[in-house]
N, C-alpha and C positions, 0 to 999 in steps of 0.2 A: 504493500500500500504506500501511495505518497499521501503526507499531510497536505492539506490545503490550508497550509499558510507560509507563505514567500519568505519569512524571514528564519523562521522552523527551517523547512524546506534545503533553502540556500545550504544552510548546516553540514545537509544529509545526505546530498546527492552527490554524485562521483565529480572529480574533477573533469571527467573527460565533456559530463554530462555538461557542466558548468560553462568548459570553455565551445561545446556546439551553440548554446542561447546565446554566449556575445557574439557569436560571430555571425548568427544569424541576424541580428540587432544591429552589428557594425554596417549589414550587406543592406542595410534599411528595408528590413523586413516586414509587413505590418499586416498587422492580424484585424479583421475585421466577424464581428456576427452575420450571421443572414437567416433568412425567414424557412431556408432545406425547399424550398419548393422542387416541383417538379424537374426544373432546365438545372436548379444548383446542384439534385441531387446526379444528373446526367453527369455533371460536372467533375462530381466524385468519383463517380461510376469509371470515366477515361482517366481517372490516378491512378482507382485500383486494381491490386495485382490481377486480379478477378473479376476481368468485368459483369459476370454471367451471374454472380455473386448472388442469391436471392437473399442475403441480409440487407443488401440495400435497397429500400421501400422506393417508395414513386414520391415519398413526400416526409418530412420529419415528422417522427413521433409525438405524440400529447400525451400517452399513458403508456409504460413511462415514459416520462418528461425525459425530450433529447434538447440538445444545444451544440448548434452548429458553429463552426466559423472556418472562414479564409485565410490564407495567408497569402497575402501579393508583395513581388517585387518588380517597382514599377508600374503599376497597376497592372502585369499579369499576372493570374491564376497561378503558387508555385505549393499550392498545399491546403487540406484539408484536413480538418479534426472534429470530431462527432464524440461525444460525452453520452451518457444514457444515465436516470435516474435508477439509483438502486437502492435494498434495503439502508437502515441503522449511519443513514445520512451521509450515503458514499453516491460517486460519482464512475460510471464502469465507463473505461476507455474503450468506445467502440470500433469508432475506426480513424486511423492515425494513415494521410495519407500525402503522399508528394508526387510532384512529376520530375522530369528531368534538373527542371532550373531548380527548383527544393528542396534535391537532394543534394544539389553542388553546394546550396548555400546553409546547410543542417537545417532545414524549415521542421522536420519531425521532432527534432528535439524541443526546436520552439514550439511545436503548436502544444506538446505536454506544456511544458514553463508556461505558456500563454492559461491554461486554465487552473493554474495556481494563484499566478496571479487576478484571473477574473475572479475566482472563489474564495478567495482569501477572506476571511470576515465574512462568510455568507453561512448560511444553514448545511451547510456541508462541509463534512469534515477528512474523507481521505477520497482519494482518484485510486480506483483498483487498476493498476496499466496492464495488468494480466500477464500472462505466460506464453513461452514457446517452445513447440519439440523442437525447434531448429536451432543448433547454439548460437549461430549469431544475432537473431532474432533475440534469445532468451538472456544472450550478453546485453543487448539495447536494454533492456527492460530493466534489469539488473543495476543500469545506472541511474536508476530513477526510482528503485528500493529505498525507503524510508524507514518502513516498518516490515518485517519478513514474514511471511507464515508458509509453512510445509507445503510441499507440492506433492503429490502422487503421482507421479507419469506413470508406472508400472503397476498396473495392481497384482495382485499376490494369486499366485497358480491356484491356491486353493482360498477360494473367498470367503468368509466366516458368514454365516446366516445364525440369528440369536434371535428366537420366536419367542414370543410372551408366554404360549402352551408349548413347552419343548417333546412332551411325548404324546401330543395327541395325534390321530392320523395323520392332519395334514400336512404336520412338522416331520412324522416320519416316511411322508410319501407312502402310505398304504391305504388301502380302500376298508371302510368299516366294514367289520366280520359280524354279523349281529346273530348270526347262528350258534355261535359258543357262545355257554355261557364259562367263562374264564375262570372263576371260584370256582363250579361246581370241575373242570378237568382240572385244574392244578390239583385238588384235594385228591381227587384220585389217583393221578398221577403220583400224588407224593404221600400216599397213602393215612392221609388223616393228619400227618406232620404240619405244625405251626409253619408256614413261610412268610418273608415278606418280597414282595415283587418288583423287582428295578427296573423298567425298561430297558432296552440299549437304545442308545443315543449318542 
């Protein structure tokens, strides 16, 4: 997670991270909001890697709450960044994006820095930038780690499953038998002998 607050923040983020925002800022970068309509989201759509991409809608979000913005150099188009509202007052980075001229002048790194700074002091308190299988991808991200929390890439060969009823049928994958009755064969079975009965599980 990053904080959203610029001065927090500054703090925490890598230096590499630090010296891509001045340099996008020296190349006079300048981020602006827009309304996502339909032509802005096209927009996005020729950045990203994926144009065919069906997470990007025909028009920005209301529920959850998105917030879009530009980045222009020289008043062309050199990047895009999309926020998504999410639980417990965080903001999910949804799509962080650039074209050629954007990525000469690190616009990705600003457009994260750009919504620290717009949130800053606002009702929301971290930007999830999320994760990557890819390591370069997951090294970006990684500069911009504030706060850390465990990732699972691989889940485990054997998955644990922990039911509320551990030995009823459907916990043990069997079909009800309602033809025994179970006291009266174990009693004979075990010929009048006290038992007590453990499932396996």
């Amino acid at each position: 997670d990053l904080v959203l607050d610029k001065t927090i923040a500054w703090g925490k983020i890598s230096r590499r991270a630090k010296r891509s925002v001045q340099a996008a800022k020296d190349a006079g970068i300048v981020m602006k909001r827009v309304d996502g309509t339909p032509s802005e989201m096209n927009q996005l759509r020729a950045m990203w890697y994926d144009p065919h991409d069906t997470e990007i809608s025909t028009k920005l979000g209301e529920s959850p709450k998105q917030f879009m913005y530009f980045a222009y150099k020289d008043n062309q188009i050199a990047g895009c960044v999309i926020v998504t509202e999410a639980p417990e007052k965080h903001l999910f980075l949804h799509f962080n994006a650039s074209n050629d001229l954007g990525i000469k002048h690190q616009v990705p790194h600003l457009n994260i820095w750009h919504i620290v700074e717009e949130f800053t002091g606002s009702e929301y308190k971290f930007l999830d930038v999320g994760c990557s299988f890819r390591p370069t991808l997951q090294e970006f991200f990684k500069n911009w780690c504030t706060y850390e929390y465990p990732i699972i890439f691989n889940p485990p060969a054997l998955i644990p499953q922990i039911d509320i009823t551990p030995f009823d049928n459907d916990s043990l994958f069997v079909k009800p038998d309602k033809t025994i009755n179970v006291d009266v064969a174990l009693g004979n079975l075990l010929g009048g002998k006290p038992y007590t009965f453990a499932p396996r599980g």
